[in-house]
DSSP file (Angstrom, degrees, kcal/mol; ACC not computed):
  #  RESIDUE AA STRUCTURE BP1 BP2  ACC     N-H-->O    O-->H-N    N-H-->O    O-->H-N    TCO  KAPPA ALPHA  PHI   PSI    X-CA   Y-CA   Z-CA
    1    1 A X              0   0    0      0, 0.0     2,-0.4     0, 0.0     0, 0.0   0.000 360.0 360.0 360.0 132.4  -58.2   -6.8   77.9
    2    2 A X        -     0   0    0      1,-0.0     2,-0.5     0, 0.0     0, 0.0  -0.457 360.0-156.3 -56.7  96.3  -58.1   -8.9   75.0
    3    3 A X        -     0   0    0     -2,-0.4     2,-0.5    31,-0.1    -1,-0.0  -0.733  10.0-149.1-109.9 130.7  -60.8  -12.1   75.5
    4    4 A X        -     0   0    0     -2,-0.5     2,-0.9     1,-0.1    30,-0.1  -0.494  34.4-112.5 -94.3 142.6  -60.5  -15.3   73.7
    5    5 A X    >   -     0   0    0     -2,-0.5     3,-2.8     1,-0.1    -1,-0.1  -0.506  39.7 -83.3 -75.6 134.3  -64.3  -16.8   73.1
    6    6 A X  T 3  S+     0   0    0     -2,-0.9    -1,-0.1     1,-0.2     3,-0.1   0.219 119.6  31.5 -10.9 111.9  -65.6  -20.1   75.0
    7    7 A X  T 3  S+     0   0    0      1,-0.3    -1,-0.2    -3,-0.1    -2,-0.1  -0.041  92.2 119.1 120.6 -40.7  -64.6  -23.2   73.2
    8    8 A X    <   -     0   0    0     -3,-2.8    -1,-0.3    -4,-0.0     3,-0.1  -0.393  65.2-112.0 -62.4 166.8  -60.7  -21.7   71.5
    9    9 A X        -     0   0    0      1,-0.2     2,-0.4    -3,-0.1    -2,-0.0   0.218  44.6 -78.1 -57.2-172.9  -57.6  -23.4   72.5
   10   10 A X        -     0   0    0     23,-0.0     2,-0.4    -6,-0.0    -1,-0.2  -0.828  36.5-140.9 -72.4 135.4  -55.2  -21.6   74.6
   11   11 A X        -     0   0    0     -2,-0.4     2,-0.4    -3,-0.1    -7,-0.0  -0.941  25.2-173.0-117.0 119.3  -53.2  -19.3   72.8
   12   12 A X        -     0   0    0     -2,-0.4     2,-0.1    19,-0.1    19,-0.0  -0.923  24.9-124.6 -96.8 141.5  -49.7  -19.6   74.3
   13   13 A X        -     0   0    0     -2,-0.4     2,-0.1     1,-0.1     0, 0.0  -0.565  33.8-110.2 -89.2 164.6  -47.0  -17.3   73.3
   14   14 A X        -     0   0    0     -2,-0.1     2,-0.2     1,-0.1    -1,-0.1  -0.374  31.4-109.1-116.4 142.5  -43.6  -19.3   71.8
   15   15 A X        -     0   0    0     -2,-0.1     2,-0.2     1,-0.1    -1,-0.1  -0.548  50.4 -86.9 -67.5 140.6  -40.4  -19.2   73.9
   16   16 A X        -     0   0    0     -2,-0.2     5,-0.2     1,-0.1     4,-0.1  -0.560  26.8-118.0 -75.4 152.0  -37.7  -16.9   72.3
   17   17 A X  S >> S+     0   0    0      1,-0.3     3,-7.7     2,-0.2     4,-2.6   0.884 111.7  55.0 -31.1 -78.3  -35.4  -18.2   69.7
   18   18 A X  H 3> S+     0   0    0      1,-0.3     4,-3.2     2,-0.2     5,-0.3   0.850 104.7  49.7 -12.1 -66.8  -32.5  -17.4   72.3
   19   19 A X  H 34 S+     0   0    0      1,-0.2    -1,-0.3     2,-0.2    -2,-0.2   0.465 108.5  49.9 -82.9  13.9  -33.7  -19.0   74.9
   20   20 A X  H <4 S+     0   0    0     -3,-7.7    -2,-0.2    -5,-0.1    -1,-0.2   0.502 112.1  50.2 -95.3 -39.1  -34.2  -22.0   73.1
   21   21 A X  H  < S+     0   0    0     -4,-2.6    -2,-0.2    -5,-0.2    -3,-0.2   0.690 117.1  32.9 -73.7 -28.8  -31.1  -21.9   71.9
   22   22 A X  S  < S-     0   0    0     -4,-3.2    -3,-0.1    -5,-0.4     2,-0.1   0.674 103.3-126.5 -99.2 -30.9  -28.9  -21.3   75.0
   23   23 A X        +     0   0    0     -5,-0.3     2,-0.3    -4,-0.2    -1,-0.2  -0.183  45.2 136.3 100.2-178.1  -31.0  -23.2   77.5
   24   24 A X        -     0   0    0     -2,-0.1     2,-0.5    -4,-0.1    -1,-0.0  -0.932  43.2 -54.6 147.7-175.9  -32.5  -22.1   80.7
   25   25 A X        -     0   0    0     -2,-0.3     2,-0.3     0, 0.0    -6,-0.0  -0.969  20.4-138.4-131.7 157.1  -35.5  -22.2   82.9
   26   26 A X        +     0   0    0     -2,-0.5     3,-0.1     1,-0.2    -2,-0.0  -0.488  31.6 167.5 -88.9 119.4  -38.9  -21.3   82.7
   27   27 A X        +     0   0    0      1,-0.3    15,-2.7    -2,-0.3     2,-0.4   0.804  65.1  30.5-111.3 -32.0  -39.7  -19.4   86.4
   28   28 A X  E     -A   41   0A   0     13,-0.2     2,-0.5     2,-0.1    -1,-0.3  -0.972  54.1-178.3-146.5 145.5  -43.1  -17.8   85.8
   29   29 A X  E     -A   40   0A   0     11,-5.0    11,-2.4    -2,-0.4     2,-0.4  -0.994  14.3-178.4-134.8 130.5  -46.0  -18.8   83.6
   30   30 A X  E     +A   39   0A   0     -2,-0.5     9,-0.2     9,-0.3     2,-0.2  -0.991   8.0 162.5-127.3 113.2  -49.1  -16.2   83.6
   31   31 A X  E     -A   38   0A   0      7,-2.0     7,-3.4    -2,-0.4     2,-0.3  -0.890  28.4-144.3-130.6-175.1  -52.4  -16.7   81.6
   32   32 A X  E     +A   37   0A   0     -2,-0.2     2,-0.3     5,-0.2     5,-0.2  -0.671  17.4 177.8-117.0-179.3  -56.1  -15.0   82.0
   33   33 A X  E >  S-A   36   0A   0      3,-1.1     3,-2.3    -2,-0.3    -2,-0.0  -0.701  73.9  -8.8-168.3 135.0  -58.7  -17.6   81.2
   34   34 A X  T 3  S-     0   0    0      1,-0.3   -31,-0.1    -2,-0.3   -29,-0.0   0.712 132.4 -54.4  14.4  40.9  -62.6  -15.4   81.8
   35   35 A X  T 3  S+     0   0    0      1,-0.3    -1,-0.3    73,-0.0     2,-0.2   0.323 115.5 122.2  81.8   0.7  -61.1  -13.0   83.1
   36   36 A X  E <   -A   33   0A   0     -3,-2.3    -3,-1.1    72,-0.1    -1,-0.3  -0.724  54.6-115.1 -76.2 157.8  -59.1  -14.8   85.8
   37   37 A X  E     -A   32   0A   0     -2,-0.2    73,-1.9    -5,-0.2     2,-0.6  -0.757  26.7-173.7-105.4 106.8  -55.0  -15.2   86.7
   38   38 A X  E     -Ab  31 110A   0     -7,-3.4    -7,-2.0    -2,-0.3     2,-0.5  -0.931   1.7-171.9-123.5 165.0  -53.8  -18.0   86.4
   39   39 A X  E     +Ab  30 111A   0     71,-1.1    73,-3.2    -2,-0.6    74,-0.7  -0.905  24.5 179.0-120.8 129.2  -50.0  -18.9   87.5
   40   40 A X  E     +A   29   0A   0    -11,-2.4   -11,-5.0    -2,-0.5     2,-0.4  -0.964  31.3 166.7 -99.5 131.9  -47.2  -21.7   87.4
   41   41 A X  E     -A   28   0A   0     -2,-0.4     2,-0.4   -13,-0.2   -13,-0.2  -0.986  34.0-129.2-130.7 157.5  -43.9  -20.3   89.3
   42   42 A X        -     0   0    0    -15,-2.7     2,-2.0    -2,-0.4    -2,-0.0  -0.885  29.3-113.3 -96.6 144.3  -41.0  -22.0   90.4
   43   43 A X        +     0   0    0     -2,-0.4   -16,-0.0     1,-0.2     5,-0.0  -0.341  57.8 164.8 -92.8  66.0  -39.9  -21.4   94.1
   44   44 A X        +     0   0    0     -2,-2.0    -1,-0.2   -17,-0.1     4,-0.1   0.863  52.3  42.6 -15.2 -79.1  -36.4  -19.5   92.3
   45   45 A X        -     0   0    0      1,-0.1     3,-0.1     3,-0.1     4,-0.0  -0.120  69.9-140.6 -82.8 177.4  -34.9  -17.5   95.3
   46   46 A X  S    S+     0   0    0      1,-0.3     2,-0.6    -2,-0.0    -1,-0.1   0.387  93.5  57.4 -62.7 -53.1  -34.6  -18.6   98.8
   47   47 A X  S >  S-     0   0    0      1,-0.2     3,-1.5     2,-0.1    -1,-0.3  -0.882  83.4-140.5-101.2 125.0  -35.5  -15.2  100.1
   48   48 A X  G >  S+     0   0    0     -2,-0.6     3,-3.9     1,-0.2     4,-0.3   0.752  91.7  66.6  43.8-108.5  -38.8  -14.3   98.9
   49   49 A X  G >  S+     0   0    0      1,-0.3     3,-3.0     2,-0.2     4,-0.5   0.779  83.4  83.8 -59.9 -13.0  -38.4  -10.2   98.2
   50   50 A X  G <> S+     0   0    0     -3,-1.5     4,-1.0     1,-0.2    -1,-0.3   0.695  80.3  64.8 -61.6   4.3  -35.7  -11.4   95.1
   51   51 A X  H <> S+     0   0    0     -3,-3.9     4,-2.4     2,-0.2    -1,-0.2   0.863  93.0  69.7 -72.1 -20.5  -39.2  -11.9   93.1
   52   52 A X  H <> S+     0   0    0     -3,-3.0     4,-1.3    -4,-0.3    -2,-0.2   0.875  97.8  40.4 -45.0 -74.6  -39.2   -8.0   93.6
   53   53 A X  H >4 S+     0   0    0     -4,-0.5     3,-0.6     2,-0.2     4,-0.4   0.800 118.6  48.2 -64.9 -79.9  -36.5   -7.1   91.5
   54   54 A X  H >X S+     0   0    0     -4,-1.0     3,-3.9     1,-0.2     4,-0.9   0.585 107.7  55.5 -43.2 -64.4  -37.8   -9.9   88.6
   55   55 A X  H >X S+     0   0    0     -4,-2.4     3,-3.8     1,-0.3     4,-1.3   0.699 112.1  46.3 -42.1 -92.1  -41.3   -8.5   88.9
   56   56 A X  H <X S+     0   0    0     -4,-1.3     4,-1.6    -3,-0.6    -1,-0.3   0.431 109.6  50.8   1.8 -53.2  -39.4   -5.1   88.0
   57   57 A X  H <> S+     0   0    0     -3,-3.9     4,-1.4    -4,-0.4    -1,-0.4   0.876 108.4  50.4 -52.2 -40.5  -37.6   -6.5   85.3
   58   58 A X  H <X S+     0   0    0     -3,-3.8     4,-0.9    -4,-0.9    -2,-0.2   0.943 119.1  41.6 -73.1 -52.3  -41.0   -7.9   83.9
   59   59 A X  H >X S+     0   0    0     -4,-1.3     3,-2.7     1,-0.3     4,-1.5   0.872 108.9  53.9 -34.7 -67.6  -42.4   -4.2   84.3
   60   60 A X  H 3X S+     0   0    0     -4,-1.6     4,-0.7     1,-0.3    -1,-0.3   0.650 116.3  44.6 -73.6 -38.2  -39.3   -2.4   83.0
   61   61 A X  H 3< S+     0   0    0     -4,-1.4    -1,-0.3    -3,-0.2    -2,-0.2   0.372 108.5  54.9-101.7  20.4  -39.9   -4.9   79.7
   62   62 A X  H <X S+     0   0    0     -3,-2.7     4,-3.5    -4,-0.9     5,-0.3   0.839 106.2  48.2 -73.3 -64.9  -43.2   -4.4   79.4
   63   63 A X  H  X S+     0   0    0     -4,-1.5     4,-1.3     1,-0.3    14,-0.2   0.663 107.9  58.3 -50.4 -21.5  -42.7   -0.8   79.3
   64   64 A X  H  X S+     0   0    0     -4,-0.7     4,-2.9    -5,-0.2    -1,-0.3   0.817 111.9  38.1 -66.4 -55.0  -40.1   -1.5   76.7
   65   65 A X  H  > S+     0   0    0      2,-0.2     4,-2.2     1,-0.2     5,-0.2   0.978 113.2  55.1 -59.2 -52.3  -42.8   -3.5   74.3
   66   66 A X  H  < S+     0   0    0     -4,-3.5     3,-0.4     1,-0.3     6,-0.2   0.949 108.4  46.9 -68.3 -30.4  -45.5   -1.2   74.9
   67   67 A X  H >< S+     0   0    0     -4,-1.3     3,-2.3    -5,-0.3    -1,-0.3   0.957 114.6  54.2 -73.9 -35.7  -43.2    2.1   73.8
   68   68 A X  H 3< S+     0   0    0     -4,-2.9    -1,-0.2     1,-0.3    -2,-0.2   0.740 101.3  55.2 -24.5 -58.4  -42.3   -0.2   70.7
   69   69 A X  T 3< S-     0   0    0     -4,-2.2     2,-0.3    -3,-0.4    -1,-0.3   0.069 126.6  -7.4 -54.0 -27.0  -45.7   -0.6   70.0
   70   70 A X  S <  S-     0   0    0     -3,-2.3     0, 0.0     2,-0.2     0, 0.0  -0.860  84.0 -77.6 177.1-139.5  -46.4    3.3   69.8
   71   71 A X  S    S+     0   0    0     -2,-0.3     3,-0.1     2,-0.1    -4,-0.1   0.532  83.2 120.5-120.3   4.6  -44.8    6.8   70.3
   72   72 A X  S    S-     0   0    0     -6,-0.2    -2,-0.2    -5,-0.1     2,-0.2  -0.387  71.0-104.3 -59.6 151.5  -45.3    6.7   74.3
   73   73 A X     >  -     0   0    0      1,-0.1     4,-1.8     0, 0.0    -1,-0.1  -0.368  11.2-144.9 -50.3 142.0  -42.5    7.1   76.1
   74   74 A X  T  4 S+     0   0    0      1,-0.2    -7,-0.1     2,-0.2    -1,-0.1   0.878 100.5  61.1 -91.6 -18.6  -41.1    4.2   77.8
   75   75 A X  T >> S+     0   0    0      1,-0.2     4,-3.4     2,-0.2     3,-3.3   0.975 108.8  47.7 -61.4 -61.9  -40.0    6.4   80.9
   76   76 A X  T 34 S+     0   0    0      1,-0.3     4,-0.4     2,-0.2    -1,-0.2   0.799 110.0  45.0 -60.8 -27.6  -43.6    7.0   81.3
   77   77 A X  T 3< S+     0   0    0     -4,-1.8    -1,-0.3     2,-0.2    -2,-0.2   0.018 105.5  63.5 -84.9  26.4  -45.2    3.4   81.1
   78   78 A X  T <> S+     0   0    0     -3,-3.3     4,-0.7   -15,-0.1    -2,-0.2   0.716 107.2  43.0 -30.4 -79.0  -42.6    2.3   83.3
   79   79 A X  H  X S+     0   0    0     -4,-3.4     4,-1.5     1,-0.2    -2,-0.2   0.542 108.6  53.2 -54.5 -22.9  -44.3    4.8   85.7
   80   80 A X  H  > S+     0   0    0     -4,-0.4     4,-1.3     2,-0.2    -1,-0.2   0.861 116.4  48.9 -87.4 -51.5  -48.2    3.9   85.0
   81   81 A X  H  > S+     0   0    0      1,-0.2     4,-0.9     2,-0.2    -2,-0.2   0.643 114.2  39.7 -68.6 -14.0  -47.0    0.3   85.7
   82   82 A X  H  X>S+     0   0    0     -4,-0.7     4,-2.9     2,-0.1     5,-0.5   0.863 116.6  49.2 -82.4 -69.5  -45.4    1.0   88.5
   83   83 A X  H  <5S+     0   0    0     -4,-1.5    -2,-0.2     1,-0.3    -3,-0.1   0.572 112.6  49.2 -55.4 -23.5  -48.0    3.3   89.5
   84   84 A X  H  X5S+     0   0    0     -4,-1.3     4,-2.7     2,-0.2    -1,-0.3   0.822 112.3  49.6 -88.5 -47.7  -50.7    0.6   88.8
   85   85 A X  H  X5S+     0   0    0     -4,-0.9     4,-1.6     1,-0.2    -2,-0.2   0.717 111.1  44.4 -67.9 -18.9  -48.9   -2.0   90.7
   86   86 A X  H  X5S+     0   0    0     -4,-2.9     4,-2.3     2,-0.2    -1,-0.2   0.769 112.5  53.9 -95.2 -19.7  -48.3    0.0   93.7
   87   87 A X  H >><S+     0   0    0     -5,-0.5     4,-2.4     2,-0.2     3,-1.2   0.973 109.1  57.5 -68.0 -80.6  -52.4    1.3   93.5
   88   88 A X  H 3X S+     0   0    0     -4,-2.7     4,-1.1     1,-0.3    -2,-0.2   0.669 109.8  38.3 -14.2 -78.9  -53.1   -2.6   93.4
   89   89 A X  H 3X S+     0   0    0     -4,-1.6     4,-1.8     2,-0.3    -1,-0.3   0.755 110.0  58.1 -47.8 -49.2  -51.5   -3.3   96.4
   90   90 A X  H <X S+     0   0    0     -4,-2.3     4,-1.1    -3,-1.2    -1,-0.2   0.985 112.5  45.4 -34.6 -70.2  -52.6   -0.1   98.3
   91   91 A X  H  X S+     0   0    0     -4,-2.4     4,-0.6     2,-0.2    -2,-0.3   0.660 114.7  44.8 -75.9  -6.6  -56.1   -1.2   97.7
   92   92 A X  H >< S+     0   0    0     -4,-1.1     3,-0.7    -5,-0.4    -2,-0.2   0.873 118.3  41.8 -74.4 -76.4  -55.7   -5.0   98.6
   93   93 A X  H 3< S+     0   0    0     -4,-1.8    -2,-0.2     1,-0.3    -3,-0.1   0.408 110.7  65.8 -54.4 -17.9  -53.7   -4.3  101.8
   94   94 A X  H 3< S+     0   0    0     -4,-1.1    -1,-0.3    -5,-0.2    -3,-0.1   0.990  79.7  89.7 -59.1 -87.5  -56.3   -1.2  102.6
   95   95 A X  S << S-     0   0    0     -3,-0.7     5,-0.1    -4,-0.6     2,-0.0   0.527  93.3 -92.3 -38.3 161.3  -59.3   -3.2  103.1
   96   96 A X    >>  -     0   0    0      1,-0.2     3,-2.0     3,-0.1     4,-1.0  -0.411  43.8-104.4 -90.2 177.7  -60.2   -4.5  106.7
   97   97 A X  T 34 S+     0   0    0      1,-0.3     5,-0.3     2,-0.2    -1,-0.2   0.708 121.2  54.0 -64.0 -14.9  -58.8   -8.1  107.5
   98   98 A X  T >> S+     0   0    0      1,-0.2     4,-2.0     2,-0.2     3,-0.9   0.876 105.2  50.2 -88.0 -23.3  -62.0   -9.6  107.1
   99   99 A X  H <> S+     0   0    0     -3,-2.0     4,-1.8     1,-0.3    -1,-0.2   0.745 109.3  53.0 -72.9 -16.0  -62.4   -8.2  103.8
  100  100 A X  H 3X S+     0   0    0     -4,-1.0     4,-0.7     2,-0.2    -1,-0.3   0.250 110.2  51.4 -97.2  11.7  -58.8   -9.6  102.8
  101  101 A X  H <> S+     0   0    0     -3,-0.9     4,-1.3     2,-0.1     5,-0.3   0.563 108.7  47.1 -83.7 -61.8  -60.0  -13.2  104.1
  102  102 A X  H >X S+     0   0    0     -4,-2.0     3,-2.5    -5,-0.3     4,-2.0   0.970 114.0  54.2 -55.3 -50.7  -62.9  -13.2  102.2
  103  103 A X  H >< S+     0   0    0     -4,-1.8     3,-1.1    -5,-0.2    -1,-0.3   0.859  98.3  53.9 -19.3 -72.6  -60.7  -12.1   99.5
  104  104 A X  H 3< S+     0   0    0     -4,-0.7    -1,-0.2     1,-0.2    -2,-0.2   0.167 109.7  62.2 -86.3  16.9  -58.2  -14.5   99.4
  105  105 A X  H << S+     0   0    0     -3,-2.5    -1,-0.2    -4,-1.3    -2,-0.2   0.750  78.3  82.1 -48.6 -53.1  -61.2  -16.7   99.1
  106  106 A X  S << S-     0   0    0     -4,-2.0     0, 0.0    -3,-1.1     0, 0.0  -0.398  92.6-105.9 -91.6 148.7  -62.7  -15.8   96.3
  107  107 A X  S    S+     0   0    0     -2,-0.1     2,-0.2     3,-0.0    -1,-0.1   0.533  74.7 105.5 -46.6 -32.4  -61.2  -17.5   93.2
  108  108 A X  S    S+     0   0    0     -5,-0.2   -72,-0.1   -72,-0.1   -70,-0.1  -0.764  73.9  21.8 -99.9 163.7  -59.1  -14.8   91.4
  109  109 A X  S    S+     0   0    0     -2,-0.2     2,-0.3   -72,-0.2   -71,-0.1   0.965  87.5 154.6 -67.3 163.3  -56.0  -14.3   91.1
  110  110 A X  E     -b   38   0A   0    -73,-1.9   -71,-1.1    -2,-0.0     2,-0.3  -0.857  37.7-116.0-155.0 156.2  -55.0  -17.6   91.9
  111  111 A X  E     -b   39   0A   0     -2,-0.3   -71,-0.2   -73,-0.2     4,-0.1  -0.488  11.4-141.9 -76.2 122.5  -51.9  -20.2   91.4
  112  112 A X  S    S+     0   0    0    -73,-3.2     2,-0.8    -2,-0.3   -72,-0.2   0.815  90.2  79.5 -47.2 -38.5  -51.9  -23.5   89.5
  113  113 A X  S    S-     0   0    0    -74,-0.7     2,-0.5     1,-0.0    -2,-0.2  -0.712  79.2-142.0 -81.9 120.5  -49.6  -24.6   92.3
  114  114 A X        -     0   0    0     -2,-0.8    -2,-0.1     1,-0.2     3,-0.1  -0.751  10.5-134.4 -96.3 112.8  -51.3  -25.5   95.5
  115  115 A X        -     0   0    0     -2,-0.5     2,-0.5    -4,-0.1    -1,-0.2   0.297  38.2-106.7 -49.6-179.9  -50.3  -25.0   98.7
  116  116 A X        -     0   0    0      3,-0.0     2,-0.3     1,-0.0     3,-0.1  -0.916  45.9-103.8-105.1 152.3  -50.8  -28.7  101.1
  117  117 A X        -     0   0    0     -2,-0.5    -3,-0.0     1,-0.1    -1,-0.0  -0.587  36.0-109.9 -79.4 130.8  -53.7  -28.0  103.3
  118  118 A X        -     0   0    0     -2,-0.3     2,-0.3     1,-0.1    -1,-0.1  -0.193  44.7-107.6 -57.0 172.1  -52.3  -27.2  107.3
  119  119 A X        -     0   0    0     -3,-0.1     2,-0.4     1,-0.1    -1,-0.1  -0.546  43.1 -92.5 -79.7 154.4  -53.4  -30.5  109.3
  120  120 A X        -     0   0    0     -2,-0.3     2,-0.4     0, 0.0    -1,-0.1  -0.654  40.4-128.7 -44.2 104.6  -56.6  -29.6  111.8
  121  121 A X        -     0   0    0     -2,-0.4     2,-0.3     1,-0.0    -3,-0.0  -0.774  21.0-133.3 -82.5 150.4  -55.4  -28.7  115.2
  122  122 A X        -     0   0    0     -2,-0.4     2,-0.1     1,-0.1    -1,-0.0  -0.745  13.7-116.6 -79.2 121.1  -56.9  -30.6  118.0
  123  123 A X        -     0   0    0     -2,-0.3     2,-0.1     1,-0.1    -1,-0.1  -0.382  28.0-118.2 -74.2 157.2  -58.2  -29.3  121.1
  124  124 A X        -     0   0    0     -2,-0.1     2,-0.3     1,-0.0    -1,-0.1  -0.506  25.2-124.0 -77.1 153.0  -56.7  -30.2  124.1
  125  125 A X        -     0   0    0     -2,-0.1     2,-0.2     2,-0.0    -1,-0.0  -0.690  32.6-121.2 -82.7 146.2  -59.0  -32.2  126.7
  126  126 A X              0   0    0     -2,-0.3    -1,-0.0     1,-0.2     0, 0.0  -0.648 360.0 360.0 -88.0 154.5  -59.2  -30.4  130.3
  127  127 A X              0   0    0     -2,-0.2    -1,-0.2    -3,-0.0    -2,-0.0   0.532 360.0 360.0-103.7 360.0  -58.3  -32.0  132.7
């Protein structure tokens, strides 16, 4: 991974031309900053699993850039991304629950947008 040194700006990539030009909106914003994820999304779908298919798209034009980029096949980094995402997940969802609390402690990845903190429940008094 590609690391910017202590102290540079943010390097943000430019919207395309197109889409400057046509209008639209901006749904997901991803940067790394020391080697942590961070995210702005907008809440897009109503249900949930339609991020699938964007997430899919995102792959499917990754795999598009990176065969640009050199004589690989696009079929096949399709599949390594695929194959990478689905590993990821295996190994989060693996681990035992306490290790996925402590997880989704610890600071990386995490989203610029912030959930509201649940209220405190209250025990009841016996009577």
């Amino acid at each position: 991974m590609t690391q910017m040194s202590r102290g540079e700006s943010y390097d943000e990539l430019p919207l395309p031309s197109e889409a400057l030009r046509n209008g639209g909106v901006e749904v997901l914003r991803a940067g790394v900053v020391d080697q942590e994820l961070f995210i702005t999304a907008r809440r897009l779908f109503d249900d949930p699993a339609e991020w699938g298919g964007l997430l899919a798209d995102v792959a499917r034009r990754l795999a598009m850039l990176y065969a640009a980029d050199s004589d690989a096949d696009e079929d096949r980094i399709a599949a390594r991304i695929f194959m990478g995402f689905g590993a990821s997940l295996t190994a989060r969802h693996a681990a035992p629950p306490a290790k996925r609390r402590a997880a989704a402690k610890s600071p990386a990845p995490r989203s610029a947008a912030r959930a509201k903190p649940k209220p405190a429940r209250r025990k009841r008094a016996k009577r």
